[in-house]
N, C-alpha and C positions, 0 to 999 in steps of 0.2 A: 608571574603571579604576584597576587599583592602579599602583604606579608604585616598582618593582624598582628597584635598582642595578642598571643594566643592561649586561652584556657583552655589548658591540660586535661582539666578534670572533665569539663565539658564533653571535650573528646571521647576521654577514657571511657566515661561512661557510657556514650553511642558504640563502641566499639565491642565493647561488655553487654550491651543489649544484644550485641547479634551476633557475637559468638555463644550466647546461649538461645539465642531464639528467642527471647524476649520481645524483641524491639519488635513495634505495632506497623507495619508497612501499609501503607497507603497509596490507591493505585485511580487514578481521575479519567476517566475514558475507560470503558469497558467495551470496545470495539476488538478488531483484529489485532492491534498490539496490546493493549491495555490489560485482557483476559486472560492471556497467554503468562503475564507476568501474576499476574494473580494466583492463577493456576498453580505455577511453579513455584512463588514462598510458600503456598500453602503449605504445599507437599513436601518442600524441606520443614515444615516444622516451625513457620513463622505465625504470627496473627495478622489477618491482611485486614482492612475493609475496602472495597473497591467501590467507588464513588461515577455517580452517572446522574447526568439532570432528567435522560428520559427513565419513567420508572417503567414500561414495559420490561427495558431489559434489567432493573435492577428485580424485579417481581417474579420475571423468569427465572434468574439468578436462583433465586433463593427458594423456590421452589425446584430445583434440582435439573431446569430444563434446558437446552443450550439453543441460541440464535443465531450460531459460526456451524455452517454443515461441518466444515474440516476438524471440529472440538467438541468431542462423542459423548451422549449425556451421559455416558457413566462416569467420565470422568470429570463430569459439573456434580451430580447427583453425588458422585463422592466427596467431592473437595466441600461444597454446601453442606452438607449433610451433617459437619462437624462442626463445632463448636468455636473453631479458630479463624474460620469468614464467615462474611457478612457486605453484601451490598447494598447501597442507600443512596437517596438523594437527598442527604440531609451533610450537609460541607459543613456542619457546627462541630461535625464528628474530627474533623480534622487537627484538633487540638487532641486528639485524642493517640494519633499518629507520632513515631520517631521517624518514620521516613515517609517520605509522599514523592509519588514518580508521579509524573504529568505525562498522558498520552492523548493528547487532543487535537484535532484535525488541524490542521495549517493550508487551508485551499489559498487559490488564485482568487482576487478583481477580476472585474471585465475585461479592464486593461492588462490582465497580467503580472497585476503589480500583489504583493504579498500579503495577505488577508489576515491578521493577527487579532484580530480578535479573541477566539477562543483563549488563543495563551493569556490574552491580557485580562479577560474574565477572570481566568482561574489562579490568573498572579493575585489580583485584587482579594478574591476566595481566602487564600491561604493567605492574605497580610494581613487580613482584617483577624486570624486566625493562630497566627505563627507564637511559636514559644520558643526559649531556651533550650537549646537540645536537638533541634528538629535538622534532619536535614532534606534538601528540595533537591529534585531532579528532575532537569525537564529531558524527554525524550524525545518528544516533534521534531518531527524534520522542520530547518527553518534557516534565516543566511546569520553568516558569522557576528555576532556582537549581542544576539538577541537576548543571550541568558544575561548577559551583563545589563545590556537596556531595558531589560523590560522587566526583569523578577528581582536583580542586585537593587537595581535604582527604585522600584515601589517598597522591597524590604524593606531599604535606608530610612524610608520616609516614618517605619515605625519606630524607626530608632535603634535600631540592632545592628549589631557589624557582624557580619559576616565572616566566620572564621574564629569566632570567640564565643557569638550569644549564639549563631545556627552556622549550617553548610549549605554550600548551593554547588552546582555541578551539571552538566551537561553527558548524557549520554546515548546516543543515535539510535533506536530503535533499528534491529534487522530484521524484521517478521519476514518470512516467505510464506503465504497461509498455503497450506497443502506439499509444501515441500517434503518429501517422505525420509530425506538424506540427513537436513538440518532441521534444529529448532532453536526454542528458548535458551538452551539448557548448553548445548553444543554450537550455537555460533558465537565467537569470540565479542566479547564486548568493548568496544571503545570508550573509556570513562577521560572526560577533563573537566576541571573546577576554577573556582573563581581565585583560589588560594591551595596552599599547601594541605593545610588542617580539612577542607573540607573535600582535597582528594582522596585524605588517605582515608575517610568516612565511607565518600561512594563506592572507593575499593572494593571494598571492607566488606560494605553490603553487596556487592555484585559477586564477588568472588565467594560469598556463603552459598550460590547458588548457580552461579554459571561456573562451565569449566576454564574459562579461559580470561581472563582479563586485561585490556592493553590502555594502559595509560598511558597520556599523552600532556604536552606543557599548559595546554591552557583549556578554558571550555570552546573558544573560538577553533582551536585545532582539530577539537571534535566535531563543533558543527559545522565546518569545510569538509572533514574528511565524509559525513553522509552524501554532503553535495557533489564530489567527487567520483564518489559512487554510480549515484544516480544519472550525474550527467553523464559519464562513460559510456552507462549503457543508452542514452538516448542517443548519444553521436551516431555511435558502432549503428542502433538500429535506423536511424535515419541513413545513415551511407549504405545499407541493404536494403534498405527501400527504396533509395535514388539506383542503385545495382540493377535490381527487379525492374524499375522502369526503364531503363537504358536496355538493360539486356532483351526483356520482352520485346522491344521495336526493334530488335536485331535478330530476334528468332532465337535467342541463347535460353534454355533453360536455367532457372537463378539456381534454384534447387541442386541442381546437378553439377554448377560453378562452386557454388558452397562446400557440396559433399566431398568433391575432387578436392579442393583449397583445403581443407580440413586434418586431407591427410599429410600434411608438413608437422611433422612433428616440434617445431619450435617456429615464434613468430607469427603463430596466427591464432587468433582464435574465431570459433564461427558464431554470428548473432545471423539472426534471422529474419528474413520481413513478414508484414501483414499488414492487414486493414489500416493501421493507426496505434496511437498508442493506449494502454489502459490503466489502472491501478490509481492507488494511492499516494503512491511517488513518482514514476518516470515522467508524468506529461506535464508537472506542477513541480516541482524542485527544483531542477533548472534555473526556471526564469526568478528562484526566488535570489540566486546568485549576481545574474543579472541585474535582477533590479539592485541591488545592492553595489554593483561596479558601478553602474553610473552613478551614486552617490560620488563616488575615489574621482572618475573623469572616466574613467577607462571601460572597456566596452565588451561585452564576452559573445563575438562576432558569432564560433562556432558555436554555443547554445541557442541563438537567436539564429542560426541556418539549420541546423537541426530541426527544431520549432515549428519552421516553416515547410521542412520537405515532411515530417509525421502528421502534421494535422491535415495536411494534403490528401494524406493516402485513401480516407474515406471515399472522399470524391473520384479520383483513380479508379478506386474501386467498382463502384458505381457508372464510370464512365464503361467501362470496360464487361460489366453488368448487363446494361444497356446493349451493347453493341453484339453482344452473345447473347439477348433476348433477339433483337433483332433478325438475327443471319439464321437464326432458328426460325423462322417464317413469324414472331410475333412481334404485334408492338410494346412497348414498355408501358404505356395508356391501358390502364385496364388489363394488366399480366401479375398473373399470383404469382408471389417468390415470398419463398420461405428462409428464412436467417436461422441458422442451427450456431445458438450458442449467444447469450445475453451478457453472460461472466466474460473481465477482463483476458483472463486466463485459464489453460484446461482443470480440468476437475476440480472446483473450486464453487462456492455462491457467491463469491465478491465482485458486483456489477460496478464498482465506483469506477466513472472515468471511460467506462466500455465504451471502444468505438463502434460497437453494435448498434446503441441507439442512435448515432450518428446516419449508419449505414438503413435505417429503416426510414430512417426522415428525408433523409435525402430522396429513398425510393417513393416514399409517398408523395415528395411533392413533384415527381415526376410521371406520376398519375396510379402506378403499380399499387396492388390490393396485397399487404404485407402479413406476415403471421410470425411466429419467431417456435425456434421450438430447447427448450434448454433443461435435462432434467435436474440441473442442482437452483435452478430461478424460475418456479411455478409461476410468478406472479412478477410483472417487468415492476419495480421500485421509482418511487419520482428521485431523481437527479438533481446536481447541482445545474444542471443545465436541459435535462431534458425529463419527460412524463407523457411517455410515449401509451398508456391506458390498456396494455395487452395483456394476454397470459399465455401462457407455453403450451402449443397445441403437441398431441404425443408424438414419440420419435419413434415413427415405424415406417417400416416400407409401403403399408397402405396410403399413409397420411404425405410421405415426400410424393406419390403418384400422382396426389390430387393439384400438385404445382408447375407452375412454367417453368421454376426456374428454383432452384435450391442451392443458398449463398451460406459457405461455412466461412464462421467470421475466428469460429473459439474452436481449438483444437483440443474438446473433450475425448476420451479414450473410446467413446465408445462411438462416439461419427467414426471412426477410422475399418468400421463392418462394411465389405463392399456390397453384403447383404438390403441392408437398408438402401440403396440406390437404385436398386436392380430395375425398379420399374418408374425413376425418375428421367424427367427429361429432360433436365438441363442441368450441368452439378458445376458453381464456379467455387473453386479452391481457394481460398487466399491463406492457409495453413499447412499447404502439402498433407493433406493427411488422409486424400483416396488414395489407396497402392496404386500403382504406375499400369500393375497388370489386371487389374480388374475390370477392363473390358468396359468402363463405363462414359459416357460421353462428359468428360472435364479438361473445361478453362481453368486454365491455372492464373490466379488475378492477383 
């Protein structure tokens, strides 16, 4: 870290803000992480304003209504309700703020290559903004160097050092949305900073409200260790997905390789396959590591083979689709098949990234009359990549009757009723989540 002339007083006084609850926290993105933290200073007892450029959800907000199925309006209608938030699309408020956390999407290019915009938006936002006192936090996920190149070096520009006149700090965002085990409050947080003075800020602030806090040397240490994370789990799920196709052409149930392998009590743990990958992080973080080694020379082989066998799986899937509409007596030309599940993940309404709408385009354009059925996504959302125009037809066993072919993409709790199949004619699996003894005709894809 670097090591500022550092004002003491400066300090003292951030530090003094938020051991009484004073200090005005400021939260940029009101999305699936952005809310969650909102949520939580409220209710310790902080004054938050939570800042969004779309004013639907800043409108809803304050009107007591929530836009996250998994964040229950009573618990918006409460937090609103009071006197100490407040959402806006008005970023002049930001002077108004001791702390401002950034939670603002970080997508891919077409090429894959790292899309920073938003951060650079809202760096610009807050310098044209910044005072004495403040300090910045970015959470996005994003590759090692960013807090330093992109929010330290626009700061400088207004003239303020870092670690004397404000703080800056990096800290990884863990949202699980629907996670019922963890949350805001109980997953550990990882805080690094650009300096001394402004770790022991971010601290400072996170530890008034989460139970656990783990500081590390630099903010680059923190934003590798998100990417860490994330890439893990894309390996692990890509090499069970390359498993599932190997094993499938050998006649091995994957499923039943996993459950057995499982039971080793040290040295393994179990990931699972499926259609492809989804969310806000596993299919976009990676590559954001990559592109960043090849800046150095050096090359991050297995993220870019991972990469390659996940975005595959759609197609797999579909192939495999096809070939179980077929040997059923129909063609794929003019065959209804219904998709149960839009969201990335089970019980959940977060479609970003879902290889559902993958898996419906594909079928369309291989002639198939598609329908989708998902009860937390009434309504399919346009995509960073796709605007597929549908709405969620009902999930009953009348309605899978009326189809050739019924393709579970999302392992919501309630497709797992061997009820609802009972009178379907074709059911492909690609979540294990028919029971084995339910009598009903499934491909497992």
């Amino acid at each position: 870290m670097t090591a500022p002339t550092v004002d003491t007083q400066t300090l003292d006084t951030f530090l003094e803000a938020v051991r009484t609850r004073a200090a005005v926290v400021g939260v940029i993105g009101l999305g699936y992480v952005g809310l969650p933290l909102v949520l939580l200073f409220e209710e310790e007892g902080f004054p938050v304003i939570g800042f969004d450029v779309d004013s639907n959800k800043t409108s809803a907000l304050n009107r007591g209504e929530s836009y996250i199925k998994h964040i229950g309006v009573d618990r918006i209608s409460k937090a609103f309700g009071t006197d100490r938030v407040i959402a806006t699309t008005n970023f002049d408020r930001l002077a108004e703020c001791d702390a401002v956390i950034i939670c603002v999407p970080t997508p891919l290019g077409v090429h894959r290559e790292p899309d920073l915009k938003y951060i650079r938006m809202t760096a610009e936002a807050i310098a044209e903004r910044i005072r004495p006192g403040q300090l910045i936090v970015l959470e996005s996920t994003t590759y090692p160097g960013t807090t330093r190149e992109e929010l330290l070096t626009r700061f400088e520009e207004k003239g303020v050092v870092c670690g004397r006149d404000y703080f800056l700090a990096f800290s990884p965002e863990r949202e699980d949305p629907g996670n019922e085990h963890f949350n805001t409050r109980t997953i550990p947080k990882i805080v690094g900073a650009i300096d001394a003075p402004s770790l022991t800020a971010a601290q400072a602030l996170y530890a008034s409200v989460i139970d656990r806090v783990v500081t590390v040397s630099s903010a680059e240490v923190a934003e590798s260790a998100k990417l860490l994370e994330n890439i893990f789990r894309a390996v692990n799920i890509a090499l069970v997905n390359e498993m599932k196709v190997v094993f499938d052409r050998m006649g091995i149930d994957v499923w039943e390789v996993i459950d057995a392998a499982k039971t080793k009590p040290f040295g393994f743990m179990p990931f699972y396959p499926g259609p492809g990958l989804g969310g806000h992080c596993i299919p976009l973080d990676p590559f954001y590591l990559a592109w960043k080694a090849a800046e150095y020379g050096t090359w991050a082989r297995f993220i870019e083979l991972a990469g390659e066998i996940n975005t595959s799986m759609p197609r797999y899937v579909i192939d495999r689709t096809t070939e179980a509409v077929n040997q059923s007596g129909k063609s794929i030309v003019g065959a209804k098949v219904l998709v149960l599940g839009l969201s990335y993940k089970a019980d959940i309404d977060d479609d970003r990234e879902s290889p559902s709408f993958e898996l419906i385009e594909l079928l369309q354009q291989r002639g198939a009359i598609v329908s989708y059925c998902d009860p937390f996504v009434p309504v399919a959302r346009r995509g960073r990549k796709h605007d597929i125009h549908l709405s969620s037809v009902p999930c009953t066993p009348e309605e899978f009757a009326k189809y050739d072919a019924v393709l579970i993409s999302t392992a919501h709790s309630q497709f797992a009723d061997p009820k609802l199949y009972a009178s379907a004619k074709l059911v492909i699996d690609t979540r294990n989540v028919v029971p084995r003894d339910a009598g009903i005709n499934v491909v497992r894809a």
